[in-house]
DRENPAKOL-721699 format. One line per 4 residues: number of its first residue (from 0); their letters; for each residue y, z, x of C-alpha. Coordinates in steps of 0.05 Angstrom, whole numbers, m for minus. Layout:
<sites>
NUM = a = Y:Z:X; ...
</sites>
This chain:
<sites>
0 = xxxx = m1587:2998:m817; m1522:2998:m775; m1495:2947:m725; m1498:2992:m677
4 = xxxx = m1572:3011:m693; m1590:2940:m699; m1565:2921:m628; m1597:2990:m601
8 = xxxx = m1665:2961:m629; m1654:2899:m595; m1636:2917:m524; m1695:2974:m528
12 = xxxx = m1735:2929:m542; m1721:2888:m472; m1753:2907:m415; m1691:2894:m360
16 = xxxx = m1630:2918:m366; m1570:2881:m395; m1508:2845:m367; m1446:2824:m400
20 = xxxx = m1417:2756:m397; m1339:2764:m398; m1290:2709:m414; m1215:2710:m430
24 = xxxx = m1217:2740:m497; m1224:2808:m460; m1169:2802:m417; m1124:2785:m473
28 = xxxx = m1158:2848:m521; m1144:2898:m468; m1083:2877:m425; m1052:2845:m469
32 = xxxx = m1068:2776:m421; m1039:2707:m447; m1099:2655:m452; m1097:2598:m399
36 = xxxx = m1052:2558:m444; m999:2605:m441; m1003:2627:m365; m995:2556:m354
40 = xxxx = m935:2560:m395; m911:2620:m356; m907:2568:m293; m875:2519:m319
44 = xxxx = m810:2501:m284; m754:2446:m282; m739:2407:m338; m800:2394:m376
48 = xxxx = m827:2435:m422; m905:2454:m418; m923:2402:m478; m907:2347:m435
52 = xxxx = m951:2358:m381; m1006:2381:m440; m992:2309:m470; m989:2272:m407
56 = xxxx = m1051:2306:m393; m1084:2279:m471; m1089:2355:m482; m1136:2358:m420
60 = xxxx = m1117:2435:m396; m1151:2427:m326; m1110:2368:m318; m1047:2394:m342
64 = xxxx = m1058:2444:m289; m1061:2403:m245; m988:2370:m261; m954:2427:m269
68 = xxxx = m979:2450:m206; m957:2388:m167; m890:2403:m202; m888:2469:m181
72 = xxxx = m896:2467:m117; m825:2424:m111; m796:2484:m145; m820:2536:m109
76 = xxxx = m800:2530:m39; m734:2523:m60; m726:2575:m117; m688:2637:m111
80 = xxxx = m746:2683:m154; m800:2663:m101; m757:2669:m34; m803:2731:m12
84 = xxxx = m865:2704:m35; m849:2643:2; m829:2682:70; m888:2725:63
88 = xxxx = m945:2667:42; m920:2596:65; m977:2605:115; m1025:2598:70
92 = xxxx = m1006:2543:30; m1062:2495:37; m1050:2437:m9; m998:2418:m57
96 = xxxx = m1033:2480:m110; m1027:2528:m72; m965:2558:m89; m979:2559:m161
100 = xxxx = m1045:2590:m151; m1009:2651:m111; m963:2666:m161; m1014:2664:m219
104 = xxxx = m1050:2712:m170; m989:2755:m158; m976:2755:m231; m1050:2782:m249
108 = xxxx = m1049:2836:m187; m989:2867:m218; m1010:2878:m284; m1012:2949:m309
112 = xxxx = m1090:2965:m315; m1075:3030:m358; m1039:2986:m406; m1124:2985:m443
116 = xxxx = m1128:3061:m437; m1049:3071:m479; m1076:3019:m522; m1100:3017:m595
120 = xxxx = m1171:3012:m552; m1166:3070:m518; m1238:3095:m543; m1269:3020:m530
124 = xxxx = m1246:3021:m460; m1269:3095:m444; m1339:3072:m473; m1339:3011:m430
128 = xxxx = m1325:3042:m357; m1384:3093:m383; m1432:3048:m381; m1493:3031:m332
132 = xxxx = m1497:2954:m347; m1544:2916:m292; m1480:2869:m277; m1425:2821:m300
136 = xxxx = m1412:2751:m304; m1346:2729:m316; m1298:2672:m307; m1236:2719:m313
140 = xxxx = m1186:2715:m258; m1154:2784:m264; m1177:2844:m238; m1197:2892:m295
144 = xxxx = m1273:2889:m292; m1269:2915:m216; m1231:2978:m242; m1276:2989:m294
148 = xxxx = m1329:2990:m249; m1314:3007:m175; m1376:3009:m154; m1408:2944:m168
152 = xxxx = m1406:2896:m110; m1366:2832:m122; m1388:2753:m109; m1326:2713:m119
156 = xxxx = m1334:2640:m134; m1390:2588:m136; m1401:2594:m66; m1403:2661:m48
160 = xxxx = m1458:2667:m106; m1492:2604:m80; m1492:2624:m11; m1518:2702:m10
164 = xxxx = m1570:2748:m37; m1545:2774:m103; m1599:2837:m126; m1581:2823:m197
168 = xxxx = m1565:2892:m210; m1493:2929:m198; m1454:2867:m189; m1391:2825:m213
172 = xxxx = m1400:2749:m204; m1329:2715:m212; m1363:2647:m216; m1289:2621:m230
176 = xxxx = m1252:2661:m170; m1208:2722:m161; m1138:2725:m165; m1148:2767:m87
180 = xxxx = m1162:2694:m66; m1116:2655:m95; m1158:2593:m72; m1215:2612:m100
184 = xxxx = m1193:2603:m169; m1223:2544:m215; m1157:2524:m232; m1143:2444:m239
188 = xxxx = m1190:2384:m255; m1205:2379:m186; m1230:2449:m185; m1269:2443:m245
192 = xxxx = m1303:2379:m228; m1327:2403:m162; m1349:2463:m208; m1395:2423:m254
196 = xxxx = m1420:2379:m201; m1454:2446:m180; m1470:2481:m240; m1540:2465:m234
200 = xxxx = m1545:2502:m176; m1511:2564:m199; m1545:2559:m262; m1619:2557:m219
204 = xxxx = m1579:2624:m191; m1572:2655:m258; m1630:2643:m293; m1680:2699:m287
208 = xxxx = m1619:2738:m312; m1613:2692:m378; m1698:2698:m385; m1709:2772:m361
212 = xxxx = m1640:2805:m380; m1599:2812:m455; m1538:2778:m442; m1471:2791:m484
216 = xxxx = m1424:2753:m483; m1357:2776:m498; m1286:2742:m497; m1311:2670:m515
220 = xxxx = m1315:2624:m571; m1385:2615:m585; m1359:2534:m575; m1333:2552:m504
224 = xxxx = m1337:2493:m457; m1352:2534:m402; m1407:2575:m436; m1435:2508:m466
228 = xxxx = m1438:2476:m398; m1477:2540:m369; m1529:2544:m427; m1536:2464:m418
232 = xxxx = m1546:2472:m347; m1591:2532:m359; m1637:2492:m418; m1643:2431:m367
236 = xxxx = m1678:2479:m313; m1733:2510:m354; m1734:2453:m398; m1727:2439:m480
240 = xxxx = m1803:2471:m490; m1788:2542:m455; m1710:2546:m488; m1746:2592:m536
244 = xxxx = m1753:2648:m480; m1675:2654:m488; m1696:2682:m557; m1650:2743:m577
248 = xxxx = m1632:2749:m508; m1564:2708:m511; m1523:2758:m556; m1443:2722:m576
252 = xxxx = m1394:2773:m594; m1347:2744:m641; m1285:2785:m679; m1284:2779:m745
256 = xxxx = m1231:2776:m796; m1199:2819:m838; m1245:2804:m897; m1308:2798:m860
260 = xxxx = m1359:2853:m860; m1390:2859:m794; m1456:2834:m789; m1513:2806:m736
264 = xxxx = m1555:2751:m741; m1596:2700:m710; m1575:2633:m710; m1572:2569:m665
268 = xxxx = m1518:2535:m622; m1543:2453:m605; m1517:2432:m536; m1536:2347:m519
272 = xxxx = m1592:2356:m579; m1626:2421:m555; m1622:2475:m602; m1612:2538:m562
276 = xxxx = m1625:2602:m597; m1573:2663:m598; m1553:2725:m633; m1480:2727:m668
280 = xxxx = m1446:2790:m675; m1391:2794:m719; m1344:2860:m719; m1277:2879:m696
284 = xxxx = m1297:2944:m675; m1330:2939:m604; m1344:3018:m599; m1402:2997:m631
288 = xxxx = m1423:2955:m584; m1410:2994:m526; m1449:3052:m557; m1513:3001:m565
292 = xxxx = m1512:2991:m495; m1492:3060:m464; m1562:3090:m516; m1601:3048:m467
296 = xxxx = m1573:3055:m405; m1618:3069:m338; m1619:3139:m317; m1599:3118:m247
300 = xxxx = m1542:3089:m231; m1532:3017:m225; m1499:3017:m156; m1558:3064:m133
304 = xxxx = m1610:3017:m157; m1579:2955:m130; m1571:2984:m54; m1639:3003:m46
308 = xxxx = m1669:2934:m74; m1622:2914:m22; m1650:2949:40; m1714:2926:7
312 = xxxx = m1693:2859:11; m1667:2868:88; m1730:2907:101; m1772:2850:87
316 = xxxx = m1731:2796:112; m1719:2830:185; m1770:2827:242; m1747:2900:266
320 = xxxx = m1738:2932:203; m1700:3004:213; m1739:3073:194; m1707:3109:141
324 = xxxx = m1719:3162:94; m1681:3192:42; m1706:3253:4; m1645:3281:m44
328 = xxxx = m1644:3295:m121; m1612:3231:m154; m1555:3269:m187; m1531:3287:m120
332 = xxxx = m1516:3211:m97; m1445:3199:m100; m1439:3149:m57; m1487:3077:m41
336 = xxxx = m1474:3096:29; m1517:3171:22; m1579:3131:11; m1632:3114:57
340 = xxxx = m1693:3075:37; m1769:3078:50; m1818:3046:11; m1894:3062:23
344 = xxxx = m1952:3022:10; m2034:3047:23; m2080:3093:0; m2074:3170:12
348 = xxxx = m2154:3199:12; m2163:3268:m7; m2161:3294:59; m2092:3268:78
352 = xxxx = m2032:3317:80; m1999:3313:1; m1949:3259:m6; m1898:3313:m25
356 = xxxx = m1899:3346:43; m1859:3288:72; m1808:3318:27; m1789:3359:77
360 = xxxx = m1762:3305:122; m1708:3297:71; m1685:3382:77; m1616:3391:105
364 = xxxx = m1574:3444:133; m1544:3462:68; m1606:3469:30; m1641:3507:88
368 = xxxx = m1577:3559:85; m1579:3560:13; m1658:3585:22; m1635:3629:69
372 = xxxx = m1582:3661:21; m1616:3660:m37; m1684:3653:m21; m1701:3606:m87
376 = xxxx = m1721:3544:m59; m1792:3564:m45; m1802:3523:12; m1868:3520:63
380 = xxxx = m1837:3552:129; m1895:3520:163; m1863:3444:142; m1805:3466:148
384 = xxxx = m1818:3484:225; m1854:3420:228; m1811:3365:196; m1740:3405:167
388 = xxxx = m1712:3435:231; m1699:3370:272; m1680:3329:222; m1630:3371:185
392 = xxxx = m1603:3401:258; m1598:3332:289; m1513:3334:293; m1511:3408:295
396 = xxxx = m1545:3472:319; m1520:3512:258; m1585:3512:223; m1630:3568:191
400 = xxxx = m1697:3576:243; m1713:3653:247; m1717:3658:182; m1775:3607:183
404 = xxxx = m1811:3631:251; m1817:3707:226; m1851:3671:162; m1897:3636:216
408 = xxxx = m1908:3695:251; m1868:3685:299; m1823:3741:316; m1807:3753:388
412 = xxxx = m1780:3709:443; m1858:3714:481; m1897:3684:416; m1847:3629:412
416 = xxxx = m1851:3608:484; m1940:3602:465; m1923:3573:394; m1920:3506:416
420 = xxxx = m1852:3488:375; m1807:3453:412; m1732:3486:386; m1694:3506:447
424 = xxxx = m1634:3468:411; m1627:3522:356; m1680:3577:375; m1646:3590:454
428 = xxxx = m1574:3600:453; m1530:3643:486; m1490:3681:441; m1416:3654:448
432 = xxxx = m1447:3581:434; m1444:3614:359; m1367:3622:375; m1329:3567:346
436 = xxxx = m1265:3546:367; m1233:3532:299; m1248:3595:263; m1238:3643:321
440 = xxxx = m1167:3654:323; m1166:3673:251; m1233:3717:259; m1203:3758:317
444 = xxxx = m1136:3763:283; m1164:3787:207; m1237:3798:212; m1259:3821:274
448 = xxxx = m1262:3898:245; m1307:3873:186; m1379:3896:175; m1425:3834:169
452 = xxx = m1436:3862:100; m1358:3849:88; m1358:3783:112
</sites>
């Protein structure tokens, strides 16, 4: 059995969705990124070279940062290169790292994104932004992820995440920051200690994603310190004698070398004397991967599924919670902001109208000329009367009704007035309100000779 076949058993056999864990390594595989030792190195200015502050630091890389940052900011209010950036940010300089962290910022923000699709991972990358993952956790700074998936809805930082009502599906959380807040990024030993001193609280956050969800990791050493503070963080909340639940669920990407064949297996990574179990992947080729996860991807999309646990969420938490229904086929979503939510709870007896009639409160204008057209959508011109009519003409009077009336029996202007429907809007309209303004000139100047059969 393949790699690939192996991992597709694996994440079949999970019940939620999975998410990827994203660390530097990926930046540097697909942009071509320098890891944090050599951005630092980037910024280094004056007369000392980045070993010194590394070895003032005793090879401490938060702390460096925080040295050469303290340098840099002498440099760069003075410095030729950074006159602009200095006219157009000195505002926001809010302590003596600020200016480094904008230019790190300004540094990722310009990187050429297509540089992954020219690559030599051209077919990786077109894999990747195919696929439905639930979400994202990374501690990446630049802003790849969000172009390989546009859709997801961002948390950036520890706070944000702390502070709001992730849905755990069609997200990014950039627990580290973003380089489009340059203070939001875990930069220096002051950043990072404030960062562990709450990593029990963002790891309370994640962890029905670590127990529920597959999580890859990809981009780290499977020694990481960040990743080993999270899964130590994560072991401490459900304790030594549930760590077992994170069985085959914590899956480490790691490339192999040249000689190595690729492989998967389970093994253990011990963090303060708990062994936490994981599964190591080993392979150079991350098509693979990427074709494990897109074999069991949801039908829906992500960013579908996370807005409506949304307005589930707001629907429960509000006091007047709004009415909405939306009745549309799911391939025809293009956008989270075309979906309206109901949910329903009871019991429908046998005498009750059929659940699918309130189908018909979801009809609009375009499928009720398409009927008219065509005539191939079968619809009940009794619902349709009933629940289509308003609904679908609410912004316009443009809407199919005689079509639906002479179904009803309803054929003349005397056995609509004792129907009983109330549809003056589109039923009672003199005839130049079916005039309109924008198409007339052009009508009358090309058309107006036409048969109806013509037009």
């Amino acid at each position: 059995m393949s790699l690939e076949d192996d991992l597709t058993k694996l994440f079949k056999a999970k019940a939620a969705g999975p998410f990827l864990f994203v660390g530097s390594g990926f930046s540097r595989r697909y942009l071509g990124l320098e890891d944090w030792s050599g951005l630092l190195r980037r910024f280094c200015r004056g007369e000392q070279p980045f070993e010194f502050y590394l070895a003032s630091a005793d090879g401490d890389l938060p702390l460096a940062a925080k040295l050469i940052a303290e340098q840099f900011n002498e440099f760069w209010w003075t410095a030729e290169e950074f006159k602009e950036s200095v006219s157009k940010n000195k505002s926001k300089i809010k302590g003596i790292t600020s200016a480094l962290r904008i230019e790190i910022s300004n540094y990722l923000l310009k990187l050429d994104q297509n540089t992954a699709k020219k690559s030599e991972y051209e077919a990786e990358v077109k894999l990747l932004s195919s696929l439905n993952v639930d979400g994202i956790i990374t501690t990446n700074w630049d802003p790849f992820l969000e172009q390989v998936f546009p859709d997801y809805k961002i948390y950036v930082g520890q706070e944000e995440l702390l502070f709001s009502n992730p849905q755990e599906i069609g997200e990014i959380y950039k627990i580290h920051g973003c380089a489009s807040r340059p203070e939001s990024l875990t930069l220096t030993s002051d950043d990072y200690h404030d960062f562990n001193n709450k990593n029990a609280y963002l790891a309370a956050k994640l962890i029905t994603i670590f127990v529920e969800h597959p999580v890859v990791f990809i981009g780290y050493s499977i020694s990481d310190q960040n990743i080993s503070m999270m899964l130590r963080s994560i072991s401490l909340c459900i304790g030594k004698e549930n760590v077992e639940k994170l069985r085959r669920n914590l899956i480490f990407v790691q490339r192999s070398n040249g000689t190595e064949k690729d492989s998967i297996s389970d093994t253990y990574i011990s963090i303060d004397g708990v062994q936490i179990p994981l599964v190591l992947v080993k392979t150079n080729d991350f098509t693979q991967i990427y074709r494990s996860l897109e074999s069991t991807k949801r039908k829906i999309p992500a960013r579908v599924l996370r807005y409506c646990k949304e307005q589930l969420y707001e629907l429960v938490k509000s006091s007047e919670p709004e009415k909405k229904i939306c009745v549309v086929d799911i391939d025809e979503i293009d956008r989270k902001e075309d979906v309206e939510f109901l949910v329903g709870v009871g019991v429908v007896s046998q005498q009750q109208v059929p659940i699918s009639g309130i189908g018909y409160a979801g009809i609009d204008a375009r499928d009720l000329i398409s009927d008219l057209l065509f005539e191939d959508r079968g619809y009940d011109p009794k619902q349709v009367i009933e629940q289509s009519i308003k609904i679908a003409g609410r912004n316009t009077k443009n809407v199919p009704v005689f079509k639906y009336l002479h179904a009803c029996g309803t054929r003349t202007r005397g056995e609509y007035s004792k129907s009983g429907y109330n549809l003056d809007k589109w039923v009672n309209r003199p005839p130049k309100d079916f005039k309109l303004g924008m198409y007339a000139k052009s009508f009358l100047s090309k058309y107006r000779s036409f048969k109806l059969e013509e037009i």
